[in-house]
C-alpha positions in Angstrom: 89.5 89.2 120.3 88.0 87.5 117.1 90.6 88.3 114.1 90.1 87.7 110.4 92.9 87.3 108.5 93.2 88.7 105.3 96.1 87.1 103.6 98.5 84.0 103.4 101.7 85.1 103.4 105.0 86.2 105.5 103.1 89.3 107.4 99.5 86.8 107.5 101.4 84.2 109.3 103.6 86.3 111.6 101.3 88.6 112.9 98.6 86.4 113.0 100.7 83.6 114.8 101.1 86.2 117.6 98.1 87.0 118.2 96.7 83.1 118.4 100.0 82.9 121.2 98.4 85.9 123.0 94.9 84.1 123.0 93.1 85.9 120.3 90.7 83.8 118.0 92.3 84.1 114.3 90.4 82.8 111.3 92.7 82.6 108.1 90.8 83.9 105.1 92.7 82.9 101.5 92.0 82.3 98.0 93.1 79.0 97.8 91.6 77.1 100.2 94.4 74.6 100.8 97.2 77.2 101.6 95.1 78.8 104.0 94.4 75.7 105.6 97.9 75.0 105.9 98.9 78.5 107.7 96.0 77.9 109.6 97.5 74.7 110.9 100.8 75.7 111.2 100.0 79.2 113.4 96.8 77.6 115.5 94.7 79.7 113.9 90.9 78.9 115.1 89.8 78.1 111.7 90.0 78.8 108.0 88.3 79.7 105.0 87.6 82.2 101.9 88.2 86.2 102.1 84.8 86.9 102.7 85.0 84.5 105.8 87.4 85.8 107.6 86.3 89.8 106.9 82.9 88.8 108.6 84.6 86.9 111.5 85.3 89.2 114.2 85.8 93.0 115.1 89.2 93.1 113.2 90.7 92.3 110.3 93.7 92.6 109.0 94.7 93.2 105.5 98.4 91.4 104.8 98.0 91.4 101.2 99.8 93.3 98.2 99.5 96.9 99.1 98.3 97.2 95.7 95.6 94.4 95.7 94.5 96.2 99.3 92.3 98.7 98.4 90.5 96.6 95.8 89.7 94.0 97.9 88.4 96.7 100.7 86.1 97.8 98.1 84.8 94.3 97.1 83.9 93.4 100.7 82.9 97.0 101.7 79.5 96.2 103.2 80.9 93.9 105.6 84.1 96.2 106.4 81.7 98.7 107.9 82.3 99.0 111.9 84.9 96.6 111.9 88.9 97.5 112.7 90.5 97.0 109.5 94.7 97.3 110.3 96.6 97.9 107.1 100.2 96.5 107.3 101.2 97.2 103.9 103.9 99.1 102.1 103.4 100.9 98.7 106.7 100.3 97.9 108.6 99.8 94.8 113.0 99.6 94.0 113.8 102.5 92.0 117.4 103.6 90.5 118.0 105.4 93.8 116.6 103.2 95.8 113.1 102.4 97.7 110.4 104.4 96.2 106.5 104.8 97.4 103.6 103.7 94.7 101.4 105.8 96.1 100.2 109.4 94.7 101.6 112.8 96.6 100.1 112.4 100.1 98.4 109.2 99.6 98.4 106.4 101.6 97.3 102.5 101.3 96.0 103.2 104.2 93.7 105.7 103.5 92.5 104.8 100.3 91.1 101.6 101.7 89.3 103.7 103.6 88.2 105.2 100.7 87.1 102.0 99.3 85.4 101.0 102.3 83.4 103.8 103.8 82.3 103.0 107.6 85.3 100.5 108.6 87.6 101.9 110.9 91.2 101.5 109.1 94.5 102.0 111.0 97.8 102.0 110.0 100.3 99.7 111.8 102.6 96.6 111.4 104.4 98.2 108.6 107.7 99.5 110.0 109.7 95.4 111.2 110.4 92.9 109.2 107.7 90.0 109.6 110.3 87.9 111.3 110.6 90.2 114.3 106.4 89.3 115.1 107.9 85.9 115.6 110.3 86.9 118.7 108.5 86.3 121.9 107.8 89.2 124.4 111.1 90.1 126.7 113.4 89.1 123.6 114.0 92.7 123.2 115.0 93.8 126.7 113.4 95.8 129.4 111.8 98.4 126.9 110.1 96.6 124.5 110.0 98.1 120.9 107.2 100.4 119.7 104.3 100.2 116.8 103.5 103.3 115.5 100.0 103.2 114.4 97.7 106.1 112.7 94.1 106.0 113.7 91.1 107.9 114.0 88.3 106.0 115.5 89.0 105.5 119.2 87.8 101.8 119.3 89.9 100.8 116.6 92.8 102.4 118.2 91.9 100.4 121.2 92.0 97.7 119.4 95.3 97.8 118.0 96.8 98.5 121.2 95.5 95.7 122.6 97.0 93.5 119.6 99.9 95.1 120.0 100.7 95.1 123.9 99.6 91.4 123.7 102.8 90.6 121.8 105.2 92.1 123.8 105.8 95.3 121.9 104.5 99.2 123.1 102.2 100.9 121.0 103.1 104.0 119.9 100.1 106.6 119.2 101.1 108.7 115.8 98.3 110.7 115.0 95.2 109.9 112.9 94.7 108.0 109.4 96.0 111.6 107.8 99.2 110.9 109.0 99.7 107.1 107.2 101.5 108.3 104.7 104.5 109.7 106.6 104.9 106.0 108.1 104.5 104.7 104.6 107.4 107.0 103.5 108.9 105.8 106.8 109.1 102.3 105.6 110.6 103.7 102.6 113.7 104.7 104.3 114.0 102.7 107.0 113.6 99.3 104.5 116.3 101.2 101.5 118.5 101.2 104.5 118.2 98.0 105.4 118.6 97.3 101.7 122.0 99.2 101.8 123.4 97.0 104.6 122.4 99.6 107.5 120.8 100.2 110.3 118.2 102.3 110.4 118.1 102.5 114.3 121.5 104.3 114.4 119.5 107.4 113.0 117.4 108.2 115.7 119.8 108.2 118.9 117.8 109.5 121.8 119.8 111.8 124.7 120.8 110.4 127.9 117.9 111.0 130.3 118.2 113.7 132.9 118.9 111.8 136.4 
């Protein structure tokens, strides 16, 4: 698969050095020209370039910017977003006196208001629950079940898509209902990271029972 990479940071290079292991085509697309030549180097990323590049490079891209900035700069290159899968793995997230809070209005999502913004692409929520350094483990690090990506879609191609991204590193996708839904995986990433902020584990919370023989 042809990816576009919007971004040049943590999530950019560790999701998008994944996929170039797996054998997808990844074009970097930053602002500044010479850090996104550098992560292109650095991943093996099939080439590099502006934003507006790498949104018209394949049939997805993904948005690893600000989750602020995300929905503007859907809007801005709108026209070309249309048709294409376009995976949001942002976090509206802000620390508050009690902890992690959401940005985001009462049942918003990033997610869907770049889909808002950007009328015809096919936006899916995913990526957004590990930290960026667990895209950098190789498949089998985890064990014999390899962890899930909950992802919120509605179009069926872009869903296809993103499972495709996602069983090519290793991981199982994990089907969690359509773009409506983003926002309780964005609140998701609220707790699960002000745990992690609190020196726990978030895991411990969601103990499964033994499996009948």
């Amino acid at each position: 698969m042809r990816i576009g990479v919007l971004g040049t940071g943590n999530m950019a290079a560790a999701l998008g050095g994944a996929w170039a292991r797996a054998g997808h085509e990844v074009f970097v697309g930053g602002r500044a020209a010479a850090t996104a030549e550098a992560l292109a180097g650095r991943i093996g990323a099939a080439g590099h370039g502006t934003p507006a590049q790498a949104v018209g490079y394949g049939e997805a891209v993904l948005l690893a910017v600000p989750a602020g900035a995300a929905p503007a700069l859907a809007r801005e290159h709108a026209g070309t977003l249309v048709g294409r899968t376009v995976v949001d793995c942002t976090n509206p997230l802000d620390p508050g006196p009690g902890g992690v809070m959401l940005t985001t209005g009462p049942g918003e999502s990033v997610a869907g208001l770049i889909g808002a913004a950007a009328p015809g692409a096919h936006v899916v929520k995913a990526f957004n629950l590990a930290h960026a350094s667990m895209w950098d483990h190789p498949a089998g690090t985890f064990g014999a079940i390899p962890p899930a990506v909950p992802f919120c879609a509605d179009d069926p191609g872009a869903a296809g898509h993103v499972t495709e991204l996602i069983t090519g590193m290793g991981w199982s996708p994990m089907p969690a209902g359509g773009l409506d839904r983003a926002a309780y995986v964005e609140a998701t990433a609220a707790f699960v990271i002000g745990v992690w902020w609190a020196g726990g584990s978030p895991g411990l919370a969601f103990p499964e029972p033994p499996r009948a023989a």
